[in-house]
C-alpha positions in Angstrom: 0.0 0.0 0.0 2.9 2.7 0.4 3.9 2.0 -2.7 0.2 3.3 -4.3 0.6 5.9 -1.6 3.6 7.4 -2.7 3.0 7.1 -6.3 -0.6 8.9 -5.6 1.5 11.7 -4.0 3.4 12.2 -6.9 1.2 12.2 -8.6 -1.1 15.0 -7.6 1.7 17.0 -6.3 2.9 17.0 -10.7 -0.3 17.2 -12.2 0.6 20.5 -13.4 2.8 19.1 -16.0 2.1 15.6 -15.9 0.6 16.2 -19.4 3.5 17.7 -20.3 6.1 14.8 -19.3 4.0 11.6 -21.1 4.3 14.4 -24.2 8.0 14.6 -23.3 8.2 10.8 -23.0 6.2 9.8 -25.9 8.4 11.6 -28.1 11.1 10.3 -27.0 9.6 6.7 -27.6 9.0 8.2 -31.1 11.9 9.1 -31.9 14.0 6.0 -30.5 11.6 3.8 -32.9 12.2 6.0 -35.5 15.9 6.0 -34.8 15.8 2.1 -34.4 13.6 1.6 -37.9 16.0 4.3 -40.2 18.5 1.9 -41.3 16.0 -0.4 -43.1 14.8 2.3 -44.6 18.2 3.4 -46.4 
């Protein structure tokens, strides 16, 4: 339970720009795949 705790704590203390980090980290994901993928297309 202190784990759910804690993670609910950090949760609402960063919900300012918690939209803006999973933006953040989903173009990083992007871009790795992309990254990963370009040699096949050469």
């Amino acid at each position: 339970m202190t784990t759910l705790r804690t993670l609910k704590a950090i949760a609402t203390r960063s919900q300012d720009t918690l939209l803006q980090d999973a933006v953040g980290a989903a173009a990083l994901v992007l871009m790795l795949v992309f990254g990963l993928y370009l040699p096949s297309f050469v």
